[in-house]
LUMFIMI-110765 format. One record per atom (N, C-alpha, C): residue number from 1; residue in one letter; atom name; z, x, y. Coordinates in Angstrom, 3 decimals. Layout:
# residues N
     k   r    a         c3         c1         c2
   NUM   A   CA          Z          X          Y
...
# end
This chain:
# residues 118
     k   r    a         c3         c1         c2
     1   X    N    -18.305     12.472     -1.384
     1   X   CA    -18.188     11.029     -1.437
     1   X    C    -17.891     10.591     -2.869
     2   X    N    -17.006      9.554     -2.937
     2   X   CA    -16.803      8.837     -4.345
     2   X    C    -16.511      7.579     -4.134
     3   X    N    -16.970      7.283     -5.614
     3   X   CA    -16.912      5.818     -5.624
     3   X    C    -15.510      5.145     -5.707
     4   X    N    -14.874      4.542     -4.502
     4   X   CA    -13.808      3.965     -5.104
     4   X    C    -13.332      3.191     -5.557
     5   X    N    -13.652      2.661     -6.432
     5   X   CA    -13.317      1.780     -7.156
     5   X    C    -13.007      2.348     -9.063
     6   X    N    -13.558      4.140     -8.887
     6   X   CA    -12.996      4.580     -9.983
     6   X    C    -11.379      5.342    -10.087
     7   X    N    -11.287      5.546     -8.550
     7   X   CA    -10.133      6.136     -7.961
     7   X    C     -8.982      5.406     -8.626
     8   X    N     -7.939      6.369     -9.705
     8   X   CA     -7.005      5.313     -9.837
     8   X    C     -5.748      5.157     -8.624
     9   X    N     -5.835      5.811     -8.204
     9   X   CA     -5.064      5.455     -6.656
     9   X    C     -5.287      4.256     -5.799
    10   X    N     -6.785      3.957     -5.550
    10   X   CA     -6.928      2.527     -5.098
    10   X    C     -6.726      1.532     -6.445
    11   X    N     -6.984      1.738     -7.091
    11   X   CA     -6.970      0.799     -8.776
    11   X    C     -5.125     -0.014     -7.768
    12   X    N     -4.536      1.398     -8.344
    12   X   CA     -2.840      0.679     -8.247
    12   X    C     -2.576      0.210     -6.724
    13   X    N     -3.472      0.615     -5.370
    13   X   CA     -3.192      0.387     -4.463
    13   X    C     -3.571     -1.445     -4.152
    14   X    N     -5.103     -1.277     -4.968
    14   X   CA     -5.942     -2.974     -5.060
    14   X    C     -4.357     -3.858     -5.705
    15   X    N     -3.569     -3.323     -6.895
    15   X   CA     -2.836     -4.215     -7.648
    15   X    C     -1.771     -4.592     -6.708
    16   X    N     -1.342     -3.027     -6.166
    16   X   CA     -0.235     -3.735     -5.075
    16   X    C     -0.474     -5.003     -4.092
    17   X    N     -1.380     -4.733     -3.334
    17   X   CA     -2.105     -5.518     -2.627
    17   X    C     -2.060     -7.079     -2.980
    18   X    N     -2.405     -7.492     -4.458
    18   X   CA     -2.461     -8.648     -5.541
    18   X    C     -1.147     -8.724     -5.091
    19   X    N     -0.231     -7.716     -5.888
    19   X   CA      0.715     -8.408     -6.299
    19   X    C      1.611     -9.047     -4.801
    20   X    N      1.568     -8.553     -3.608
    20   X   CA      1.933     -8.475     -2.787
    20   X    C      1.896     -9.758     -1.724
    21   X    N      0.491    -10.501     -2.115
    21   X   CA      0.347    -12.031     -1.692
    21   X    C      1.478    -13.029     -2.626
    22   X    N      0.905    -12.434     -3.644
    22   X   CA      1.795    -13.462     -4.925
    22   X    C      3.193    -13.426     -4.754
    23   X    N      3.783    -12.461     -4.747
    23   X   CA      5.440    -12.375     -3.954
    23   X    C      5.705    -13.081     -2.523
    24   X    N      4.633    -13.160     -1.564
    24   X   CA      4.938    -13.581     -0.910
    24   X    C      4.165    -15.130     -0.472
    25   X    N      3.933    -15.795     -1.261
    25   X   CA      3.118    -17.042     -1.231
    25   X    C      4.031    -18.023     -1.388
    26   X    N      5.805    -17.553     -1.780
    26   X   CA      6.717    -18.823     -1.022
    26   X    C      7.360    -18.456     -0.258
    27   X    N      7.689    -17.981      0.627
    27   X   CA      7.910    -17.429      1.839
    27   X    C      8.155    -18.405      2.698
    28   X    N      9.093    -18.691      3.175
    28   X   CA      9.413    -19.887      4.501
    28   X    C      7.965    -19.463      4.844
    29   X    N      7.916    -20.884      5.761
    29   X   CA      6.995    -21.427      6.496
    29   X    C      6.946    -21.351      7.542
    30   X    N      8.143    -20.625      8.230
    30   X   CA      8.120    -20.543      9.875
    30   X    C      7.631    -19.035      9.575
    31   X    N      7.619    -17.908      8.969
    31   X   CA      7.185    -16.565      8.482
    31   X    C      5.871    -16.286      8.334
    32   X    N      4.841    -17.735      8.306
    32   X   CA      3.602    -17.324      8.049
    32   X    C      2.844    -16.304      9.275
    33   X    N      3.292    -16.279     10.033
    33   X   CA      2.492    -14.998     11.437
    33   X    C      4.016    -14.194     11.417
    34   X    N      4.815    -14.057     10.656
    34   X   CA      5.653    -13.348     10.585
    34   X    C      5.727    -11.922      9.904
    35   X    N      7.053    -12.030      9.097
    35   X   CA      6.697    -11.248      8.015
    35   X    C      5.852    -11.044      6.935
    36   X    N      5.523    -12.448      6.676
    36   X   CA      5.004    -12.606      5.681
    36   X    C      3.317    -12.172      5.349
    37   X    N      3.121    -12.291      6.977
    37   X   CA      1.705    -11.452      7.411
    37   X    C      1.689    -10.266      7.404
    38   X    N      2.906     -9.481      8.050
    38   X   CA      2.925     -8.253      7.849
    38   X    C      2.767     -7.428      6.626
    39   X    N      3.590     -7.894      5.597
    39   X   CA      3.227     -7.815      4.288
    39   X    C      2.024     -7.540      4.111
    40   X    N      1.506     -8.806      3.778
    40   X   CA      0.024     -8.767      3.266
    40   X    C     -1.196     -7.942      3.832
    41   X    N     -1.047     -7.591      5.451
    41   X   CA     -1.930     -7.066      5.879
    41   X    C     -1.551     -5.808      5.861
    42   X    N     -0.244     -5.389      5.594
    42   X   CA     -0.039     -3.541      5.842
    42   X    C     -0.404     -3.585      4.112
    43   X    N     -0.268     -4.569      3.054
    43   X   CA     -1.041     -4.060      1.678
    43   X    C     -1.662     -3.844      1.631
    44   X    N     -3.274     -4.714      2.693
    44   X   CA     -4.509     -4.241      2.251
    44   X    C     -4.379     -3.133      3.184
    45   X    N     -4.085     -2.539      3.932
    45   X   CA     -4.333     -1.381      4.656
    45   X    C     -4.513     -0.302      4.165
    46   X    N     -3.499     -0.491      2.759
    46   X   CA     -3.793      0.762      1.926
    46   X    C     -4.905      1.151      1.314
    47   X    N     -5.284      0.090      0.367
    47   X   CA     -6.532      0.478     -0.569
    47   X    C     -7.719      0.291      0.501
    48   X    N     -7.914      0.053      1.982
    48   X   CA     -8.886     -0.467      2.631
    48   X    C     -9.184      0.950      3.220
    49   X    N     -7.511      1.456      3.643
    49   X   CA     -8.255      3.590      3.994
    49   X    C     -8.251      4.204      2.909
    50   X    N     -8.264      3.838      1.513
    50   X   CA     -8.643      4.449      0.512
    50   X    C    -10.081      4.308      0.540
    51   X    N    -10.267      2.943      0.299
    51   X   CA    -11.653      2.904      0.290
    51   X    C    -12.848      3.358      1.665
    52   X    N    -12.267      3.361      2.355
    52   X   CA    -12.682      3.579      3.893
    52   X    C    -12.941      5.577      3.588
    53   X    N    -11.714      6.343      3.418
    53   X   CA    -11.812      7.569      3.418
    53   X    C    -12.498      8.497      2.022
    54   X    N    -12.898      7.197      1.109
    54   X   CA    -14.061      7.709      0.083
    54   X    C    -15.387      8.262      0.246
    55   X    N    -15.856      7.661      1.697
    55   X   CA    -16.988      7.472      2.155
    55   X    C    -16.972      8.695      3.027
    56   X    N    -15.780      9.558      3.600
    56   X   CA    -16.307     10.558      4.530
    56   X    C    -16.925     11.790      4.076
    57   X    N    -17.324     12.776      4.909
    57   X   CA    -18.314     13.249      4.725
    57   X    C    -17.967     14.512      3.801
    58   X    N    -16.300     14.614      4.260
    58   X   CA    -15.346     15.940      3.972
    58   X    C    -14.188     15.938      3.186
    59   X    N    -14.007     16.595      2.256
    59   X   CA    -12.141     16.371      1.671
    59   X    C    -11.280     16.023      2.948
    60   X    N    -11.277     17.125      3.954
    60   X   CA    -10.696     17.212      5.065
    60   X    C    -10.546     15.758      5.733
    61   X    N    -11.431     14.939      5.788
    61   X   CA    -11.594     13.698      6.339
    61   X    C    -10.822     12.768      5.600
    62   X    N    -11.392     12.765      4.171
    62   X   CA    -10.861     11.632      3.075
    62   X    C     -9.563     12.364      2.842
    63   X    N     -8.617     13.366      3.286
    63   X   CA     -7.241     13.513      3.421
    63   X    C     -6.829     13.013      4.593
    64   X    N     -7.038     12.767      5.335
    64   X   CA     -6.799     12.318      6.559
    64   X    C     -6.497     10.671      5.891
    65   X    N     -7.649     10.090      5.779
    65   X   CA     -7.890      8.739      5.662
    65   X    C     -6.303      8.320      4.428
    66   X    N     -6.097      8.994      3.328
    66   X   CA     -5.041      9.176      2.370
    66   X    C     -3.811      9.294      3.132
    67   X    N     -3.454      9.638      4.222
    67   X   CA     -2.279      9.983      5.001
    67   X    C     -2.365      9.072      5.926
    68   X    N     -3.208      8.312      6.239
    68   X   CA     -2.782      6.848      6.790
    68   X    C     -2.564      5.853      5.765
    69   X    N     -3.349      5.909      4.611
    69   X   CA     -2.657      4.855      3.918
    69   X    C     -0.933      5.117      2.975
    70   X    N     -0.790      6.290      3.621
    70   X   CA      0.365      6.744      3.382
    70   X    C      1.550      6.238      3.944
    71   X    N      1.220      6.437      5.439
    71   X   CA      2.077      5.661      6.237
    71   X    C      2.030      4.079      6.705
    72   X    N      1.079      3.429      5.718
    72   X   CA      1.465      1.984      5.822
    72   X    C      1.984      1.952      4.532
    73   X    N      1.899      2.534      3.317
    73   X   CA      2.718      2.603      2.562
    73   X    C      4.069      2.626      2.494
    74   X    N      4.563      3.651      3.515
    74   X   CA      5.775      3.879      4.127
    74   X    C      6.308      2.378      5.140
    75   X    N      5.612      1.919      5.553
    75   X   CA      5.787      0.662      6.288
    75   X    C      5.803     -0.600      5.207
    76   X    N      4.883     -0.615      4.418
    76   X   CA      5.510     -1.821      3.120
    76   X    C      6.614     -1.756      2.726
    77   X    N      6.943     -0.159      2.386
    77   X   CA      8.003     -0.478      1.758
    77   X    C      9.331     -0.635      2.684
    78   X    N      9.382     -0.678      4.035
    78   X   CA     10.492     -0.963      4.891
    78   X    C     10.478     -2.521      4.667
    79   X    N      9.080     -2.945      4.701
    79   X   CA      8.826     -4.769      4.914
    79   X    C      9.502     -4.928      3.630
    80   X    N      9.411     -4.279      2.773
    80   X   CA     10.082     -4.675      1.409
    80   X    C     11.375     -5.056      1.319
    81   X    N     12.101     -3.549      2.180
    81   X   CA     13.516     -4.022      1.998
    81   X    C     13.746     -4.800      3.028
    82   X    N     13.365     -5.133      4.150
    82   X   CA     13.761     -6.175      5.467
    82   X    C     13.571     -7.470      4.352
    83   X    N     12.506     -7.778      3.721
    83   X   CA     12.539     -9.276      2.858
    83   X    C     13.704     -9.305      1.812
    84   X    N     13.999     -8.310      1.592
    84   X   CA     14.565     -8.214      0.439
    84   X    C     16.167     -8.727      1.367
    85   X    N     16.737     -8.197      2.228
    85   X   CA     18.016     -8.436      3.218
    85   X    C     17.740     -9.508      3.904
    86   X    N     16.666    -10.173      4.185
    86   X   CA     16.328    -11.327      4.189
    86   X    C     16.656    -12.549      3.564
    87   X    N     16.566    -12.378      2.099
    87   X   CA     16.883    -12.897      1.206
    87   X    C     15.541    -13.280      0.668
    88   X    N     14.476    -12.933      0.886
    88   X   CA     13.543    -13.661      0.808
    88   X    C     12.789    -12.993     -0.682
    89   X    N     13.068    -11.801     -1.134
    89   X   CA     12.879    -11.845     -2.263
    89   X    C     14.273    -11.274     -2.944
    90   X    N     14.774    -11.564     -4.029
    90   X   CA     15.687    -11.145     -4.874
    90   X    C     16.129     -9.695     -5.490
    91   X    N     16.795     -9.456     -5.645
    91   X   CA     17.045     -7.613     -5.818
    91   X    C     16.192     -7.404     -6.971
    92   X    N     15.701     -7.964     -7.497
    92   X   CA     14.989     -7.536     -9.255
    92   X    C     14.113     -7.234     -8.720
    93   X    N     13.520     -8.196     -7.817
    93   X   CA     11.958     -8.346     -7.318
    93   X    C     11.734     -7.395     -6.327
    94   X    N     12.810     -7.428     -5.669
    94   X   CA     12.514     -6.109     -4.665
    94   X    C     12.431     -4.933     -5.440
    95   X    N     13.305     -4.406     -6.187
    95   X   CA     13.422     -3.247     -6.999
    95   X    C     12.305     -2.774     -7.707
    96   X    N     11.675     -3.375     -8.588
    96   X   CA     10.050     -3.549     -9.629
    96   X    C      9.158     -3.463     -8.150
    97   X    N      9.225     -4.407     -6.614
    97   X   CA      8.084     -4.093     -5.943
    97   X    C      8.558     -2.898     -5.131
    98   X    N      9.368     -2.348     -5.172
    98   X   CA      9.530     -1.213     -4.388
    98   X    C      8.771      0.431     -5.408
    99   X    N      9.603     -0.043     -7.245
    99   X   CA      8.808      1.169     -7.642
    99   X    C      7.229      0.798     -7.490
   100   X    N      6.708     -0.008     -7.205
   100   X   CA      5.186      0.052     -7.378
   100   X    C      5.006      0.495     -6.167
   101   X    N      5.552      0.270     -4.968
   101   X   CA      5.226      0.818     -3.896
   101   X    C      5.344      2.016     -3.957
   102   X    N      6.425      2.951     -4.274
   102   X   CA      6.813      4.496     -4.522
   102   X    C      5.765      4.944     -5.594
   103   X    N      5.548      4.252     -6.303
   103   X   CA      4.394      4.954     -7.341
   103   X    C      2.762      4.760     -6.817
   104   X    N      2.517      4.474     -6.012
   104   X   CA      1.559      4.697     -4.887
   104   X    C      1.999      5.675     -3.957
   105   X    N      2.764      5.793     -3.384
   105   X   CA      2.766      7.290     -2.027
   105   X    C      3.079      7.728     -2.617
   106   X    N      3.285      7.974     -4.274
   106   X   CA      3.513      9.179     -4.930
   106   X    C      1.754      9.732     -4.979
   107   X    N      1.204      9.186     -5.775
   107   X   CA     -0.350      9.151     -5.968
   107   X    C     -1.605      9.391     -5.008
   108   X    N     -1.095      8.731     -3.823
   108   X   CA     -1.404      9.148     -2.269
   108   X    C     -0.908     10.714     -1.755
   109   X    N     -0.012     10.985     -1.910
   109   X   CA      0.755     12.422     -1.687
   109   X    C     -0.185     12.949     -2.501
   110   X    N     -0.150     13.109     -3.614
   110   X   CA     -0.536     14.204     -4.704
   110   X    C     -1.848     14.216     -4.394
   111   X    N     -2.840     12.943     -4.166
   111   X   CA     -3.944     13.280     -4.254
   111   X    C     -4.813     14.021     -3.131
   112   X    N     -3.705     13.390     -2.015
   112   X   CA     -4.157     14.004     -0.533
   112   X    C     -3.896     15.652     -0.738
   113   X    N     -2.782     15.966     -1.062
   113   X   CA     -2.732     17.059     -1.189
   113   X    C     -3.425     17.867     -1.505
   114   X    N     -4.202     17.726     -2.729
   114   X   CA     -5.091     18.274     -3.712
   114   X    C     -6.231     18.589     -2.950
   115   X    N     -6.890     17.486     -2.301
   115   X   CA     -7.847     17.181     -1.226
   115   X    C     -7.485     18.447     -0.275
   116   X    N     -6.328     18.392     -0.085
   116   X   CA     -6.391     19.587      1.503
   116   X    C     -6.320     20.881      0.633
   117   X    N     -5.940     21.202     -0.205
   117   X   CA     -6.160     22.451     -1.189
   117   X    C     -7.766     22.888     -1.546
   118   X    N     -8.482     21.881     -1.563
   118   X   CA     -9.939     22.258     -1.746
   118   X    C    -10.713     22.736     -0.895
# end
């Protein structure tokens, strides 16, 4: 078990998360149960099975828990580019939130990994 909140994997997963309302807090208004939800709730999904798979009993487990927040990771960043072809955020903005997204399932990969090596 560990504490996560020293994990720097949730650290950058909590920031995505932040930053991830704030990008999307002008967002048409017909989008609010839309995309714009999707967003926000597949962000916290991440640092929430980070923090969720800190608590199990086993590496084996808390790799598990790391490989789901893997694949909503993998799902932000599709929501990323659908907003982004949307028009709804701008290529700069998509680009800067996409590496933060990739520099999380990078960090998620590596660490899960490590986890199933032990």
């Amino acid at each position: 078990m560990q504490d996560f909140h020293k994990l720097l994997v949730w650290q950058k997963a909590h920031q995505l998360a932040l930053l991830t309302y704030k990008l999307t807090a002008d967002f048409p208004r017909d989008e609010t149960f839309g995309l714009k939800n999707s967003l926000r709730r597949v962000s916290v999904d991440i640092p929430a099975y980070i923090a969720e798979g800190s608590m199990k009993p086993n590496d084996a487990e808390f790799a598990r828990s790391l490989s789901a927040a893997l694949g909503f990771a993998n799902r932000l960043e599709y929501y990323a580019l659908l907003a982004r072809d949307l028009t709804f955020f701008g290529v700069e903005i998509h680009s800067d939130y996409e590496a933060a997204i990739i520099d999380v399932k990078k960090m998620l990969n590596k660490f899960g990994g490590q986890l199933r090596r032990e």
